[in-house]
Residue, then its C-alpha position, 0 to 999 in steps of 0.5 A: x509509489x513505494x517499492x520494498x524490494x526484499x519483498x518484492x512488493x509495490x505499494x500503488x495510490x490510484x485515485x480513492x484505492x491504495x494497491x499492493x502488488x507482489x513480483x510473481x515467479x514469472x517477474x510479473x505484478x499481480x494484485x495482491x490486495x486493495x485498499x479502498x477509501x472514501x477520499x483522494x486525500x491519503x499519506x503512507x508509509x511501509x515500515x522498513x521490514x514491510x511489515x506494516x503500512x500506515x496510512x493517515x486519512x486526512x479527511x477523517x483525520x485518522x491513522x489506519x495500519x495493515x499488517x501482512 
């Protein structure tokens, strides 16, 4: 799990899907966005800003960003 707390956002790995939830007006978590994927075997990163989310896939070998 990773928290980026000045913008409120928490990043989640649930099995093959990577969620991102976002703090609303009311101090709760909704679902802002999912990510799914083929496979359970996944490293990630929030750069510092939260900015952009990168995502190696080791499966594929393969290196993905989002950006917000």
């Amino acid at each position: 799990m990773i928290i980026y707390q000045i913008k409120q956002i928490i990043v989640s790995k649930y099995d093959k899907q990577v969620n991102f939830l976002r703090k609303t007006e009311k101090d709760e978590f909704k679902v802002k966005y999912s990510l799914p994927f083929n496979t359970t075997s996944l490293c990630s990163q929030l750069s510092e800003d939260g900015e952009y989310f990168i995502i190696w896939d080791i499966s594929l070998k393969k290196v993905e960003t989002t950006e917000e």
